[in-house]
C-alpha positions in Angstrom: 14.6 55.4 30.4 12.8 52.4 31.4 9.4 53.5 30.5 10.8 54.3 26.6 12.0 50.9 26.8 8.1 49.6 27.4 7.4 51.7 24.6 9.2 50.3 22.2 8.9 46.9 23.3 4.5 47.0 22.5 5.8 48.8 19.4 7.6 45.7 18.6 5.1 43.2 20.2 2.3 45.1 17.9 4.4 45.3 15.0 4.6 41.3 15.6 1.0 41.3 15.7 0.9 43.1 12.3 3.0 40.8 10.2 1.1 37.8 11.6 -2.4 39.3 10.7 -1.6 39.9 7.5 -0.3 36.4 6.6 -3.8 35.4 8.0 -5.7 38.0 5.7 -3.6 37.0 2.7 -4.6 33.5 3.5 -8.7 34.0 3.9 -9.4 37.1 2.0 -11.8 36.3 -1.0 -10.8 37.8 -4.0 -14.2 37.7 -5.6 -15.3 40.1 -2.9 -11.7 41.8 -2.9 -12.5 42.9 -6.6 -15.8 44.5 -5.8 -14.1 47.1 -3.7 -12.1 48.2 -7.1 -13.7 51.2 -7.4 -14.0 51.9 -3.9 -10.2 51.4 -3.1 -8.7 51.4 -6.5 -5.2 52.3 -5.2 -5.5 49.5 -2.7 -6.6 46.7 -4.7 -3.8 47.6 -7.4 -1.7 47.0 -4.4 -3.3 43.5 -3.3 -3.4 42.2 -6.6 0.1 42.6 -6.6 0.7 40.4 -3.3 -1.3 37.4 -5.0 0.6 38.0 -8.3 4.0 36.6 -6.3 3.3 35.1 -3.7 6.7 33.9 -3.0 7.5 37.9 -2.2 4.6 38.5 0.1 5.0 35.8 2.3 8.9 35.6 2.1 8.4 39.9 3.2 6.4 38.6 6.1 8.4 36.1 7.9 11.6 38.6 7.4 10.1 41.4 9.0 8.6 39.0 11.4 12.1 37.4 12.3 13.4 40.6 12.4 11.1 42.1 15.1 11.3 39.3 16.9 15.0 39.4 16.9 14.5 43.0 18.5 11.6 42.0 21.1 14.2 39.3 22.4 16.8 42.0 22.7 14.4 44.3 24.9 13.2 41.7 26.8 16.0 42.2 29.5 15.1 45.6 29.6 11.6 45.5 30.0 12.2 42.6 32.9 13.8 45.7 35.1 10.9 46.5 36.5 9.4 42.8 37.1 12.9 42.3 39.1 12.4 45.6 41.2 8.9 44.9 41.5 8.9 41.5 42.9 12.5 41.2 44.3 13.5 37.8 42.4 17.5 37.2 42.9 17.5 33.6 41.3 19.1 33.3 37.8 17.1 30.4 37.5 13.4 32.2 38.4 14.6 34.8 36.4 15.2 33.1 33.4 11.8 31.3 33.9 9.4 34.3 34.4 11.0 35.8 31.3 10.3 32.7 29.2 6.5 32.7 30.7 5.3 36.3 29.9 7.1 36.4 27.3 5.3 33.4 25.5 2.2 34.6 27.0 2.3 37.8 25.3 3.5 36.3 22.2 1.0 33.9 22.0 -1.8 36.2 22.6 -1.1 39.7 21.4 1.1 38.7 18.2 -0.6 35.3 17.3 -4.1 34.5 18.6 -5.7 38.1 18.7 -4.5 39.1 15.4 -4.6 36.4 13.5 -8.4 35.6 14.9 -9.0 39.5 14.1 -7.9 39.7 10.4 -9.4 36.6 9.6 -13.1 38.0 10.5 -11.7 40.8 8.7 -9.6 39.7 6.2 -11.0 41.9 2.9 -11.4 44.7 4.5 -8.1 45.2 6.9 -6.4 43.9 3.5 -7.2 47.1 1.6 -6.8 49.3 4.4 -3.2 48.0 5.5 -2.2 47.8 1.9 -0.4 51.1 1.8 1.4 50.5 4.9 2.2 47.0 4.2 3.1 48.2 0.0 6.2 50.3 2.0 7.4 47.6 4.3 7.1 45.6 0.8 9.8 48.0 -0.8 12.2 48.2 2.0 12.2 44.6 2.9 11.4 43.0 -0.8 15.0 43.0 -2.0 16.5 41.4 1.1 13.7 38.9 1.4 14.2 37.9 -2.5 18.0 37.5 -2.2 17.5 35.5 0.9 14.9 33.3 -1.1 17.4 33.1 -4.2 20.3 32.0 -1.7 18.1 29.2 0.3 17.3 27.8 -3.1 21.4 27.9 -4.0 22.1 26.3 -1.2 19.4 23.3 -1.7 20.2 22.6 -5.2 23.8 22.8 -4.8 24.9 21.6 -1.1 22.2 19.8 -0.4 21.0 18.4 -3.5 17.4 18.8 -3.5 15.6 20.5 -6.5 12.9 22.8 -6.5 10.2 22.5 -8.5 9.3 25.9 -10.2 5.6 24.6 -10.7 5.1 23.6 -7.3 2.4 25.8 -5.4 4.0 29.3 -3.5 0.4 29.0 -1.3 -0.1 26.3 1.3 -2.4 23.5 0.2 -4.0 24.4 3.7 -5.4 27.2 1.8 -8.8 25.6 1.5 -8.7 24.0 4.8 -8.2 27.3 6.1 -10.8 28.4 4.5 -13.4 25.6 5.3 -12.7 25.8 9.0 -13.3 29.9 8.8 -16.9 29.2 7.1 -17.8 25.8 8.9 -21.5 27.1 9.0 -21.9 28.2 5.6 -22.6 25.4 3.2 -22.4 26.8 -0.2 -18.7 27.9 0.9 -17.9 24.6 1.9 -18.7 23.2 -1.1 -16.4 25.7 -2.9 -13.8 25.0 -0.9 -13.9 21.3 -1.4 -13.7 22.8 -5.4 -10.9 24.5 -4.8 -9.2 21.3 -3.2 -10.3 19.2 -6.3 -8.9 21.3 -8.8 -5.9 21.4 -7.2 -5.3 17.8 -6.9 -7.0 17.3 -10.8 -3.1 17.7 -12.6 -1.9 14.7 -10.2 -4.7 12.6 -11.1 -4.4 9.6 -14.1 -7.3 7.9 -15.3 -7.1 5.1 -13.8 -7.4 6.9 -10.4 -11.1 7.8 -11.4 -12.3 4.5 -13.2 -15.4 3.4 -11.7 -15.3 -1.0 -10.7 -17.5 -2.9 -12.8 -19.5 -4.5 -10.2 -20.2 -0.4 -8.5 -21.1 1.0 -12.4 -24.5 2.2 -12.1 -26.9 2.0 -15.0 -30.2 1.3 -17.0 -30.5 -1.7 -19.8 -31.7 -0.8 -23.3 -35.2 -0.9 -23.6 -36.4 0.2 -20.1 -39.5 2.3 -19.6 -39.0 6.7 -19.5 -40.2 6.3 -15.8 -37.5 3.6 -15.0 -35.0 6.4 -16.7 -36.8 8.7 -14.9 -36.8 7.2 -11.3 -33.1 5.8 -11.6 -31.8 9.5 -12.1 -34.0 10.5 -8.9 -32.7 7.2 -6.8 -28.6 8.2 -8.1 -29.0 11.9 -8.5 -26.5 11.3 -11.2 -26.6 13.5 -14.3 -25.9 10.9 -16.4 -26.8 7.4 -16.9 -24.5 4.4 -18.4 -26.9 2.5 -21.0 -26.1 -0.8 -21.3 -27.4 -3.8 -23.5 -28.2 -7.8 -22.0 -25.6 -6.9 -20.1 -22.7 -4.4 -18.5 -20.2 -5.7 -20.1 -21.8 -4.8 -23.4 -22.2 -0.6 -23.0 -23.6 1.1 -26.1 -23.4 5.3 -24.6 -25.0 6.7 -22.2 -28.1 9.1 -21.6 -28.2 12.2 -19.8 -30.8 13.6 -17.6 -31.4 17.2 -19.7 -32.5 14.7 -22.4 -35.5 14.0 -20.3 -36.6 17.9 -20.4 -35.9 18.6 -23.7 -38.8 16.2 -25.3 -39.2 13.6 -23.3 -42.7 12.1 -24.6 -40.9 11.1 -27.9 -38.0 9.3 -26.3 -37.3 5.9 -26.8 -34.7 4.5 -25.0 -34.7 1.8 -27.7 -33.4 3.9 -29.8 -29.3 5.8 -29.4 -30.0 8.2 -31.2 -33.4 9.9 -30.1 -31.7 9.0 -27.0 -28.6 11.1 -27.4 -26.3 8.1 -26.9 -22.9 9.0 -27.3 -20.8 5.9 -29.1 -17.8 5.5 -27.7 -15.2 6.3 -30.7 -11.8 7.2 -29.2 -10.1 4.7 -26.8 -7.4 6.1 -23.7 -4.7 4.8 -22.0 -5.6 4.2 -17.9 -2.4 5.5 -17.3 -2.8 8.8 -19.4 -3.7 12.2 -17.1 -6.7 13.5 -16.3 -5.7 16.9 -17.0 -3.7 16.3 -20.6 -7.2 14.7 -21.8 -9.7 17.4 -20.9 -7.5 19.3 -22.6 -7.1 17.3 -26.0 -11.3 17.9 -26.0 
């Protein structure tokens, strides 16, 4: 009896392990290289493509079946301690109640939270597609409750305790990237996509007058200057485009940009705006307008 109660308790522990490796996968996989295995797992990826369609369902599947086993691993814990007890003769409540809370946590912490987490983040693509099928099951059974639990929580904090969800607001962590970042540390060119990620995110929240460049920090090159002045001030800024300004900064006629340079740069003449490609400034926006509502109006 007591050995079918071990049984089922690394069941549960596993079963733990599961649901918290699969959050992790969800989090790191990339979906660039999850739709290259298409062919190769097309039954799969339908599946995965799914989870990243809601969100909201995947996760809120997750920490149900996670509370749920975890619910049951407490439950077996007193079980399980049997043999502990009747292996190193402990009579005090107190002890008792202490060594419980210490292997417990220890087992926890390592076999449902550090291990698998650590191991389907190395793996996440892969051990994505694989545990799809399994996970797509669990996903029926525990979908509907985990919905209606979702759908009551929101009830409850729009109507007792008066705080409104935004429908809009992100389902994914805005760790996501972080997350990402800290898995590929070493890898630069994945860095810098992450850091993309990031600033797309944060580009609807952003007005004009967040990005507005000071006067005295505006970097650019008078009217009249020399091709290898142009030249050398794009090398010195590595900026792709340079404000042109006339006597002065206050007075800015356009700008120029550095593929004007390779398109026929021996009959340039910065004198000149319009062999230049100078762009005249014709429309005129609000500072407090947002970013996002402009590029769109373009």
């Amino acid at each position: 009896m007591e050995g079918i109660s071990v049984i089922w308790f690394l069941i549960t522990l596993l079963s733990m392990g599961f649901f918290s490796g699969i959050e992790m996968a969800f989090y790191s996989a990339d979906r660039k290289e999850l739709s290259l295995e298409k062919k190769k797992y097309p039954d799969a990826y339908r599946l995965v493509n799914r989870y990243y369609e809601r969100p909201d369902r995947f996760l809120a599947t997750t920490g149900l079946g996670w509370s749920l086993l975890l619910v049951a691993l407490c439950l077996q814990v007193s079980g399980v301690a049997q043999l502990i007890w009747a292996y190193f003769q402990i009579d005090s409540d107190t002890g008792r109640i202490l060594v419980e809370i210490g292997w417990v946590s220890l087992l926890v912490l390592c076999f449902v939270e550090f291990i698998p987490r650590a191991l389907f983040s190395a793996h996440a693509n892969r051990l994505l597609l694989v545990t799809a099928p399994v996970f797509g099951l669990l996903l029926k059974l525990l979908g509907p409750v985990a919905i209606g639990l979702m759908n009551l929580t929101q009830w409850a904090l729009v109507y007792i305790f008066n705080i409104r969800v935004d429908p809009a607001k992100e389902t994914l962590h805005r760790a996501a990237p972080q997350v990402l970042l800290t898995l590929s540390a070493d890898n630069e060119r994945e860095e810098r996509t992450a850091q993309l990620i990031e600033n797309a995110r944060e580009l609807p929240n952003l007005r004009i007058r967040q990005c507005l460049v000071p006067r005295k920090e505006v970097i650019g090159i008078e009217q009249g200057a020399s091709i290898e002045k142009l030249k050398q001030q794009f090398i010195d800024t590595k900026l792709s485009r340079l404000v042109v300004y006339r006597n002065s900064i206050d007075h800015i006629v356009g700008y120029v940009h550095q593929l004007d340079l390779f398109s026929n740069p021996a009959s340039m003449s910065i004198q000149s705006p319009v062999t230049c490609c100078f762009w005249q400034v014709k429309s005129i926006v609000f500072s407090s307008l947002s970013i996002h509502s402009k590029i769109i109006s373009f």
